[in-house]
N, C-alpha and C positions, 0 to 999 in steps of 0.2 A: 548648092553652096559648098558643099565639104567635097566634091570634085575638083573646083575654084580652089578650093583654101590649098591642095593639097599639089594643084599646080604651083601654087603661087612658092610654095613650100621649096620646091627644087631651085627656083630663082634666087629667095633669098639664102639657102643652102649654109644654113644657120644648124647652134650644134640644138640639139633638144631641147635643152631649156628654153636657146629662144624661140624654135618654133610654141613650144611650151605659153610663152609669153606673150607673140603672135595671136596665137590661136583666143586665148583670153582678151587681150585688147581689141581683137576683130569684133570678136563675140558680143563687146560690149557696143560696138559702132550700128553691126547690123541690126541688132536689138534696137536702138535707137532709132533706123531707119523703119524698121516695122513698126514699132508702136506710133509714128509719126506719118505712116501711108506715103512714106518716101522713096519711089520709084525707079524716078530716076534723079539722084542726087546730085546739086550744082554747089559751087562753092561757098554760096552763102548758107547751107545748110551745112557742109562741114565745120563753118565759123557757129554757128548756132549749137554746134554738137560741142564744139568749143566751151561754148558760152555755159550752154547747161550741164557740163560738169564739173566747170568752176562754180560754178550755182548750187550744186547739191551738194559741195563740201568736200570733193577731191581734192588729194593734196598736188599742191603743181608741178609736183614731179611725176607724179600717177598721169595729169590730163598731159602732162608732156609726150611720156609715153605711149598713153593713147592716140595722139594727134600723129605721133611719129608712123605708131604702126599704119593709120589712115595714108598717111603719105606716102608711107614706101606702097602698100597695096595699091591704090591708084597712079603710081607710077609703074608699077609693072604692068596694067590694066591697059593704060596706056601704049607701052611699048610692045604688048600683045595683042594691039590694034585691038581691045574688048570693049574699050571703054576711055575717053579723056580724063586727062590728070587734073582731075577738077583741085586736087590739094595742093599744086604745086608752089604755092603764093600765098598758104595758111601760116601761121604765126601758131604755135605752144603756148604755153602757157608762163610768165615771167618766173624766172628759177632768181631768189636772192644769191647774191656772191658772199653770201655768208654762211656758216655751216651751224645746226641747230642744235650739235653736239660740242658743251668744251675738249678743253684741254687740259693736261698737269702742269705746273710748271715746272723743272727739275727738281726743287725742292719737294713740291709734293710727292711726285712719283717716286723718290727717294723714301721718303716717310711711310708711305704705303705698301711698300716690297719691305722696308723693317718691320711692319708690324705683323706680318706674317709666320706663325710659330714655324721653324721648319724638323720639328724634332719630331711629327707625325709623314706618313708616308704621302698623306693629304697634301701637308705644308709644306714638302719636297716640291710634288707637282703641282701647287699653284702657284708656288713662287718662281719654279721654270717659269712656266705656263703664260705669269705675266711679264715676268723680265722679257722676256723673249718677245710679246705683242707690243712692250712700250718702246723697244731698242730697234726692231725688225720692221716692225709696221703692219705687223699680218690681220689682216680678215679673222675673222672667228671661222669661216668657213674653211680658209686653206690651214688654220689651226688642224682641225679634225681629220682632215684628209691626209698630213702629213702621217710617213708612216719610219719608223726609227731606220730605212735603210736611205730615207731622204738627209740626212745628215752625212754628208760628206766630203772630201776635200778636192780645194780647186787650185792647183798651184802651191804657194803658202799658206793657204788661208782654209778656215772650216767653212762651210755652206748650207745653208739649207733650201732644196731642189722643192720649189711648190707648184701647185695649180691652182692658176689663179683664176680669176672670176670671171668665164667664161672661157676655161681651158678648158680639154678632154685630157690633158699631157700634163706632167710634172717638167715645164718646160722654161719656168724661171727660175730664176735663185736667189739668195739674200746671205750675205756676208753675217756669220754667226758670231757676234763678239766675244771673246775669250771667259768670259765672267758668266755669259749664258749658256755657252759650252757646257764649262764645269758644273753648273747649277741643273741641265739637261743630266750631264753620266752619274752624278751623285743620286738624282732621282730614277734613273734607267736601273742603277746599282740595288739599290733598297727595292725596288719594284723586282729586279731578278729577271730584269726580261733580257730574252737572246734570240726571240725568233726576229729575223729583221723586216718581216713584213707586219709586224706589229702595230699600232696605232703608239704611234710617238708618246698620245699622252693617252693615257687609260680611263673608262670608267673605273670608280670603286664602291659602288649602287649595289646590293645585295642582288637585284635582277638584270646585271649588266656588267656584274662583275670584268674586268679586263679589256670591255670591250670599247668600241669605239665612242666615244662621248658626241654628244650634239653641239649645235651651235645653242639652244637654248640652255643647255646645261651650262654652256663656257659663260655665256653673259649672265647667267643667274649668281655663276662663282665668283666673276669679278665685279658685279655690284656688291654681292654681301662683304667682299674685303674692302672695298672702297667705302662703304654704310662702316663697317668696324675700326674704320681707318678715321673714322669722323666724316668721312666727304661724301656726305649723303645728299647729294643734289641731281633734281631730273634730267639735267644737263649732262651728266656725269655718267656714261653707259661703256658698253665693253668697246663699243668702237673708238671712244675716246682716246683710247690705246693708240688707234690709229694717225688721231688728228697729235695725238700727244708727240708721236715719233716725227711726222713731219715737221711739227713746228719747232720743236728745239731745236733739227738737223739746221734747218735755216737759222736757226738763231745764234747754233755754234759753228759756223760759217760755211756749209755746206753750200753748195750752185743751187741752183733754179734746178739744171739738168741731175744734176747728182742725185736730189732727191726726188725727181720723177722716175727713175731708177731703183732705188730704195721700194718705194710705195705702189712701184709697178700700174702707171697712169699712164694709160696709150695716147691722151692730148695733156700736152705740157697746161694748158688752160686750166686744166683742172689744180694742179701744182701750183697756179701760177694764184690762185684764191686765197691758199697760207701765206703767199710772201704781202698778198693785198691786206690781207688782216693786221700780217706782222706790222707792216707801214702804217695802216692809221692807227697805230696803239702805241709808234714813235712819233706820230703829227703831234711838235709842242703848240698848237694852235690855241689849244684850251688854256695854257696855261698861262701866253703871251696876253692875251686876254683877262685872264684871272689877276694877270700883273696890274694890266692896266686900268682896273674897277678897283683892286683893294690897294692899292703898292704907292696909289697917287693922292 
């Protein structure tokens, strides 16, 4: 089997992680097929594979990607004349078009960057740290990787050069807004840093001193300002940041394209879920209603 996995490996010629992710989602089908004395597997045991990991409690994004990896394998399978693509005509598992993390509205995100002390070295960098994920749209992940020579200019404009989610390269970019700029050199300035392969934002952990911080470290920093800010709600997480920059950008009139751009979304569909939200939360349907029970 790990002969197989590692042909199959070159075909889909994916960067590590995802053979990384591959390899786990495999892991969990074949297991399946062994504990069930499944041999040779036809498509109604893939639906069944389906079924019982909606059944134990995966989330449907988990069996989505489980079912994906079964389908891309058995189409290579297929076209390596090994075996029929018995998944070709399998169904994942239904994803809601709604996202299970809020948003700020301007006002909040405003109110939560003031309440931020910034007269310690701390309060420099996390008031970068957040201006910069609520205005940018960044990942906690290309948070960490940025390194202080990714800040650079494009034309007129400042930039920040990331790797994004499922890059090997620092091969995108994000317009730096002038306010996060200066809020970035004034903490670069106090921190005293000049090497420029530096980690943009520093740990300051007595056993990590300098060095490059985590993504649990970032979301643990912007929940505890968001909990000190008042807005302690489990909706309320570091990614929010993210959903928080998309949705204002639409709401202060940015494109559909603009902000797939921004958010760095390889299918506009995914983009295209904040402008669905933005609209039913303009649907006056409830209230044409509301009129006409109390108004009459």
């Amino acid at each position: 089997m790990e002969d197989l996995f590692k042909r199959f490996v070159v075909f889909i010629d994916g960067s590590p992680n995802t053979v990384r992710t591959y390899r786990t989602s495999l892991k969990q089908w074949f297991k399946y097929m062994q504990d069930n004395s499944i041999f040779r597997p036809t498509p109604d045991d893939v639906r069944n594979y389906r079924n019982y990991l909606i059944a134990s409690g995966k989330k449907p994004t988990t069996v989505q990607n489980y079912i994906a990896a079964v389908k891309r394998f058995f189409q290579w399978t297929d076209e390596e004349n090994l075996y029929p693509d018995i998944a070709r005509y399998i169904k994942g598992a239904k994803i809601t078009r709604n996202f299970k993390k809020d948003y700020l509205t301007s006002q909040q995100a405003r109110s939560i960057l003031s309440s931020i002390d910034q007269s310690t070295l701390k309060g420099k960098r996390d008031y970068a740290m957040l201006a910069m994920m609520l205005t940018m749209g960044l990942r906690t992940v290309e948070v960490i990787r940025a390194n202080i020579e990714d800040i650079r200019t494009k034309g007129d404009t400042t930039v920040l050069y990331v790797q994004g989610k499922g890059h090997i390269e620092k091969d995108d970019l994000v317009r730096m807004p002038s306010h996060v700029e200066l809020a970035i050199r004034k903490y670069l300035s106090a921190r005293n840093a000049s090497n420029a392969t530096d980690p943009l934002f520093a740990s300051i952990s007595n056993h990590n001193n300098q060095g490059r911080m985590t993504t649990r470290s970032i979301r643990r920093i912007v929940k505890t300002i968001f909990i000190s800010a008042g807005f302690d709600s489990p909706r309320l997480t570091a990614h929010s940041t993210r959903h928080t920059a998309a949705t204002l950008s639409l709401l202060n009139g940015a494109t559909l394209q603009q902000t797939q751009e921004l958010l760095r979304h390889r299918n506009i569909s995914t983009t295209e879920i904040y402008a669905h939200n933005i609209d039913a939360t303009k649907n006056p349907a409830s209230s044409e209603v509301d009129k006409a029970i109390f108004d009459n």
